[in-house]
N, C-alpha and C positions, 0 to 999 in steps of 0.2 A: 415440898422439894427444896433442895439446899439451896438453889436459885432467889428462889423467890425469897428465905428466910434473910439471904443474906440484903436481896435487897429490898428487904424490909427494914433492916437494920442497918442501914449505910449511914455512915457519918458522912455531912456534905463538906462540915469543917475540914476532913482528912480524906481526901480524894485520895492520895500517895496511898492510905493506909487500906484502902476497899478491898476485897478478895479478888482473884486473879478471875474467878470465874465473871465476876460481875464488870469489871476491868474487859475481860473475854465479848462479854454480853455485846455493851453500848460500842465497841472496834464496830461488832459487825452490823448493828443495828446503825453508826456513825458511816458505815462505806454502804448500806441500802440506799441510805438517805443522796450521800453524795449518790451513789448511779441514779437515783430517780430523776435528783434537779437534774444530773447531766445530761439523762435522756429528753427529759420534758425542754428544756432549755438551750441546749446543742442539738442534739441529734435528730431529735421530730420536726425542727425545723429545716433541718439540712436534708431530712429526707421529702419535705414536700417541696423543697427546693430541685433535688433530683427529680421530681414526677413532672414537675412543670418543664423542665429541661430537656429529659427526655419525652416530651409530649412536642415541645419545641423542635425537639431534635427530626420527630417525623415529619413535622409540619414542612421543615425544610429539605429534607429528603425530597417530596412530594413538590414543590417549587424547585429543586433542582431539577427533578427528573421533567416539570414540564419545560422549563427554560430550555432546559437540551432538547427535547425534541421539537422546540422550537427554534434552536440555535441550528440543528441539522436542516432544517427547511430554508435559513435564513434566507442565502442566495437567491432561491428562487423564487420564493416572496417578494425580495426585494426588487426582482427583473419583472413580476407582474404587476407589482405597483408604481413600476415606472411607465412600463406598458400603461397601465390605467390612466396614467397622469398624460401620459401623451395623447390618449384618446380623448380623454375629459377637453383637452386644450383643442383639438379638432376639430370635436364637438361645440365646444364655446366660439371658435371662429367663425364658425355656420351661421351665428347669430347675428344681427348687424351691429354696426362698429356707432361709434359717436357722431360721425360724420356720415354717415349714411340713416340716421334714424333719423330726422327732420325728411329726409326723401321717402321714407318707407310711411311715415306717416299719410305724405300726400298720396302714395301708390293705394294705400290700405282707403284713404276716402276716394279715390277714384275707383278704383276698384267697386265700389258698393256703387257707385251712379253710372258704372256700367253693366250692373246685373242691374239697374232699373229701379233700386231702392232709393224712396224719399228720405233724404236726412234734413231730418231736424234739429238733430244737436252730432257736434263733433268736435268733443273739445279734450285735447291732452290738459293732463295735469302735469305735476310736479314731479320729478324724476327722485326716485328712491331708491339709494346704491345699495347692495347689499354687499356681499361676503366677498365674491367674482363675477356678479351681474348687475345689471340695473332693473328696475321694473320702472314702468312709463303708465300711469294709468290714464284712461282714456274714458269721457263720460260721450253716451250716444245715446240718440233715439232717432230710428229708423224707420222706415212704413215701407210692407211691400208682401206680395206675397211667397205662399212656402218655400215654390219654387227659385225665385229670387232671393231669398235669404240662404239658397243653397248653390245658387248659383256665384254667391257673393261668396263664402267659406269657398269652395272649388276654387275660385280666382285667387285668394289670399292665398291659399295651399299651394298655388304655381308661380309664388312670386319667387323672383331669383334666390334673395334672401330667405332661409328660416323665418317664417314667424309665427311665433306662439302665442294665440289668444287664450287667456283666460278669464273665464266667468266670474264678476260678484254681483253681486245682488242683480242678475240680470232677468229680468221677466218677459218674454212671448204672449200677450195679449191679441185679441181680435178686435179694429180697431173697432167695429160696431157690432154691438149685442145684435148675434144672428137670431131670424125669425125663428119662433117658438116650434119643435116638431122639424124646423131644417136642419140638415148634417151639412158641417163647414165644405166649402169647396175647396176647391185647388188654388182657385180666383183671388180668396177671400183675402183680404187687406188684414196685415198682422203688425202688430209694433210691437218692437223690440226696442227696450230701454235698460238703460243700469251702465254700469261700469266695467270694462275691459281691461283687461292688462298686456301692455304686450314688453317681449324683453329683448336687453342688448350686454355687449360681452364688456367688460369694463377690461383694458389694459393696461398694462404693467404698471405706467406710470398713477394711473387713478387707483390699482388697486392698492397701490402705497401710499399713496394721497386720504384715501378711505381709513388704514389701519394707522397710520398717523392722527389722523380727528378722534378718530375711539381713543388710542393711547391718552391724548391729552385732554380728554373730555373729562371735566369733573364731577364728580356725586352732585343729584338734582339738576342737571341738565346746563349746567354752565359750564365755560369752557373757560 
């Protein structure tokens, strides 16, 4: 082919003087080349640039449309979480206050020595505030039977105030190992020991007092 013969024969010294066809040749194999880089190097990036974008672009379609149908309920979401909040506060009143938990404790040991239960321990612990409440825990061991430790919950459950015992490590034993082949009676002497919790409503001013110690409380437990 004359192509090839000629550029077989190309003088490199005289570029100017090369045949037109060969001249012809390297233009178009010199503009391949440009569109290759300019693809590989502009364009292929610009276009995985576009996918991510438009991958983006639904991602926020899909968070707009739920914000708005979020945004259309707002109101009335907002009127049932204040409802809620007013009830939560209700609710937290029920419980007793700073000043009436030193009396509810006496109420709560009298209460057991008049359903007839022996106390042997009845001692409050150390008060631990939490979020909007306090917890009070309370170590006890009591002797009596079924009926009188049921009798004792009944009496708690109609005190004026709320109050809520909770169980830790609490165990029901029979004070003496029953004869072998006897089924327990109703009679039968039971102690109950471990630890109780009972709770109270921290107000306004303690639960700022609370969130103030947190705030200034430093990494590893110093202040």
């Amino acid at each position: 082919m004359k192509l090839l013969d000629d550029l077989k024969n190309l003088d490199r010294n005289n570029i100017g003087g090369w045949p037109k066809s060969v001249k012809n040749f390297f233009k178009v194999l010199l503009f391949v080349v440009i569109v290759l880089a300019g693809w590989y190097f502009i364009i292929s990036p610009q276009q995985d640039t576009l996918q991510n974008l438009a991958g983006k672009e639904e991602q926020l379609k899909r968070e707009f449309s739920e914000k708005q149908a979020k945004s259309v309920n707002l109101e009335a979401l907002q009127q049932q979480l204040d409802e809620m909040k007013d009830m939560l506060r209700q609710l937290l009143r029920q419980l007793p206050s700073k000043t009436e938990m030193p009396e509810l404790l006496v109420d709560v040991s009298q209460t057991a020595l008049s359903a007839g239960l022996q106390q042997e321990l009845f001692q409050p612990g150390v008060e631990v505030p939490k979020d909007f409440y306090a917890e009070k825990p309370i170590q006890l061991k009591m002797i009596g039977t079924y009926h009188q430790f049921g009798t004792f919950i009944s009496g708690v459950a109609s005190l004026p105030r709320v109050v809520i015992l909770t169980m830790h490590d609490v165990s029901l034993t029979p004070l003496s190992k029953p004869t072998a082949g006897a089924e327990p009676g109703p009679n039968q002497l039971l102690v109950l020991q471990g630890t109780v919790k009972t709770y109270r409503y921290l107000d306004d001013s303690e639960t700022g007092d609370t969130a103030g110690k947190a705030k200034n409380k430093k990494p590893g437990g110093r202040k």
